[in-house]
TITOR-780371 format. One record per residue: x, z, y of N, C-alpha, C, CB in turn; residue in one letter. Coordinates in steps of 0.1 Angstrom, whole numbers, plus 5000, padded with zeros to 4 digits. Glycine has a CB too. Example, Ala and Ser with C-alpha at 12.3 -4.5 7.8 and 13.67 -1.06 7.14 Angstrom:
<recs>
513250784943512350784955513250784967511350904955A512850714978513750714989512950795000514150574994S
</recs>
This chain:
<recs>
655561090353656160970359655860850350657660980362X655560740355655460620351656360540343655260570360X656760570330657760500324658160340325657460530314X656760290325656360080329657260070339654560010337X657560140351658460130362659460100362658760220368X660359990368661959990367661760150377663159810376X663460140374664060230383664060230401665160210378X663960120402663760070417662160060421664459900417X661360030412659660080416659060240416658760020403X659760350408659460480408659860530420660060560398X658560650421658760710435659760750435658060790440X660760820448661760880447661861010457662760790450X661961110453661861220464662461230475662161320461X661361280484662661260501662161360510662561080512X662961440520662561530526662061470542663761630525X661061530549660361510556659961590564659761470552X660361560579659861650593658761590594660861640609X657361650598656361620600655361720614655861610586X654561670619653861730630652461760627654061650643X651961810620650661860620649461900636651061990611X649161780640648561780651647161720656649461740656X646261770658644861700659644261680650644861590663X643861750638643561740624644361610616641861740624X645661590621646061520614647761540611645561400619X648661430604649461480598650661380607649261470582X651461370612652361240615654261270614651961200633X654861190600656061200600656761180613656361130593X658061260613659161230624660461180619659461360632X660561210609661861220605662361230591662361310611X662861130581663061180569664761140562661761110561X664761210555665961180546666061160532666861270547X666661020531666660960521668060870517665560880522X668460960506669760990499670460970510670160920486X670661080513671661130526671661070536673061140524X670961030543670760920554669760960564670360770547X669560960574668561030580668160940588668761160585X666160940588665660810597664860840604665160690591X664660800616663760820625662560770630664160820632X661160810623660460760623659860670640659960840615X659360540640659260490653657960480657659760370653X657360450639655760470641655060420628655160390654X653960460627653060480617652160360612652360580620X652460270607651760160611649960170600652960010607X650360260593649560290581649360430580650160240569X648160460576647560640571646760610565647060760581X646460620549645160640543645560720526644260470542X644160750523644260830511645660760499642560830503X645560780496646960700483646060630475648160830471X644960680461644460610454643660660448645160560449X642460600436641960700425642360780420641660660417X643560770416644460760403645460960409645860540402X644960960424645461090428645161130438646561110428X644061200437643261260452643861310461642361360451X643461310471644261400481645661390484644061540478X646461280481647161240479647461150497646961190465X648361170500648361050516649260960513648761110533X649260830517650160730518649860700533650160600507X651760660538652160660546652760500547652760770547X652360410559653660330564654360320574653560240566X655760370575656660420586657260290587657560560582X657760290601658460200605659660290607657860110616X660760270605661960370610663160300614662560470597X663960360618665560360624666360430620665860380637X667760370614668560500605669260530620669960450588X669260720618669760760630671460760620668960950638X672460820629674160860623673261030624676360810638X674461080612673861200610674961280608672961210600X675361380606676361400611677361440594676161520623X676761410583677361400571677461240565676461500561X677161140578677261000579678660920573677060980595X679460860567679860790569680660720581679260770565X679260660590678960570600679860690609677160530602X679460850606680560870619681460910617680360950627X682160940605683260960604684760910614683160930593X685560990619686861010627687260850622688061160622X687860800627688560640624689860650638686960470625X691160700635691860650649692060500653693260700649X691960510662692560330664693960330660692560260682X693760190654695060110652695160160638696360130662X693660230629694360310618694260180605693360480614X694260050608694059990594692259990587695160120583X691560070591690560120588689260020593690760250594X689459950600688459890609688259990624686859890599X687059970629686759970644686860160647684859880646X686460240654685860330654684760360658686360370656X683860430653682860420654681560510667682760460641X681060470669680360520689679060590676679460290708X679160700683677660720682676560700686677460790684X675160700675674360720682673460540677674960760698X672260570677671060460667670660310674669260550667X671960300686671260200689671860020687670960230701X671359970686671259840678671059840664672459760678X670559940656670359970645669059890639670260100644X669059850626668259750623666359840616669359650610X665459790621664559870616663859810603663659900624X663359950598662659930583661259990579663759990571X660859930570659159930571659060000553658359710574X659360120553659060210544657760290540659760280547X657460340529655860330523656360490516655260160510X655860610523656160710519654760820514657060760529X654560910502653460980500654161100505652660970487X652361180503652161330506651461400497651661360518X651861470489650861550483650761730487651061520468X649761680489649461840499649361960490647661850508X649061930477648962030468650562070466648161980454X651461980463652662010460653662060472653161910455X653161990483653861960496655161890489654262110505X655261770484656261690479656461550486655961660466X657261530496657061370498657761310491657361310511X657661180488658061040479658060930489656860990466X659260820484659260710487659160650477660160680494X658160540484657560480471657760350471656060500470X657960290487658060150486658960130497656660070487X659860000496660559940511660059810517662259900508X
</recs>
């Protein structure tokens, strides 16, 4: 790992649903630090760099789904002091434009950029 890096520039490990389809690779779904997002679409696919062959970088556009170790869903009664309670489910959710690798040798994904 890259020591020059703040903490906020190093990759960060993250788990990944992916579809292997048509000689190619396409995320669905990843989790990143406990949060689970749904990929919308791919805006980017190419090798990663010199510096690490065979290596894929990814640009995902995503939506945080509620998950069911969420926060966001947690029980809230009304009238509890607590704020609102909470409705399930991804929609009006704000989207994000995340930059994730693959290394096929390892089978390891990384987030690498927001």
């Amino acid at each position: 790992m890259d020591e020059s890096l703040s903490a906020a520039e190093r990759p960060e490990p993250i788990d990944v649903v992916a579809a292997f389809s048509g000689g190619g690779l396409k995320p669905a779904l990843l989790v990143w630090r406990r949060r689970r997002y749904r990929v919308k679409a791919v805006d980017d696919a190419r090798p990663w760099g010199a510096g690490s062959p065979g290596v894929l970088r990814f640009r995902l556009r995503v939506e945080e789904e509620l998950s069911p170790w969420s926060e966001k869903r947690a029980f809230r009664p009304p009238n509890s002091g607590r704020g609102e309670a909470q409705a399930g489910g991804p929609r009006g959710a704000a989207e994000d434009l995340l930059e994730v690798t693959f290394d096929p040798r390892s089978l390891h994904w990384h987030l690498v950029g927001r």
